[in-house]
N, C-alpha and C positions, 0 to 999 in steps of 0.2 A: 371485162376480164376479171376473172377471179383468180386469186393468188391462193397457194395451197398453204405455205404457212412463212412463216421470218424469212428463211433463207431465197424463197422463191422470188419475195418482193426486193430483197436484196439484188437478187441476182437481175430480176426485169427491169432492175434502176439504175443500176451499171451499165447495161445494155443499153440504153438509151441513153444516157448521157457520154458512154465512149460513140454514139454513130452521132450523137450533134457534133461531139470533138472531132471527128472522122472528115466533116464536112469543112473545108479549108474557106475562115473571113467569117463561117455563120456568127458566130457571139461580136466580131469586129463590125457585123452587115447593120445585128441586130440590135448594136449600141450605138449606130450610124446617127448624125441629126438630122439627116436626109427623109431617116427615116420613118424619123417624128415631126410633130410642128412645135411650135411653141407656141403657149394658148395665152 
């Protein structure tokens, strides 16, 4: 992906972190310790 200038990378970073936020538990799933081990 190439980004045309500031405002475009602004805008495709928003976008993507409002549809992770969109996704209901993802960051609670992804901070699970289920979901890791412990080494």
């Amino acid at each position: 992906t190439t980004f045309q200038n500031y405002d475009d990378v602004i805008e495709r970073s928003c976008q993507a972190w409002n549809e992770i936020l969109s996704e209901d538990g993802f960051i609670k799933n992804l901070c699970s310790r289920e979901w890791s081990f412990l080494v």
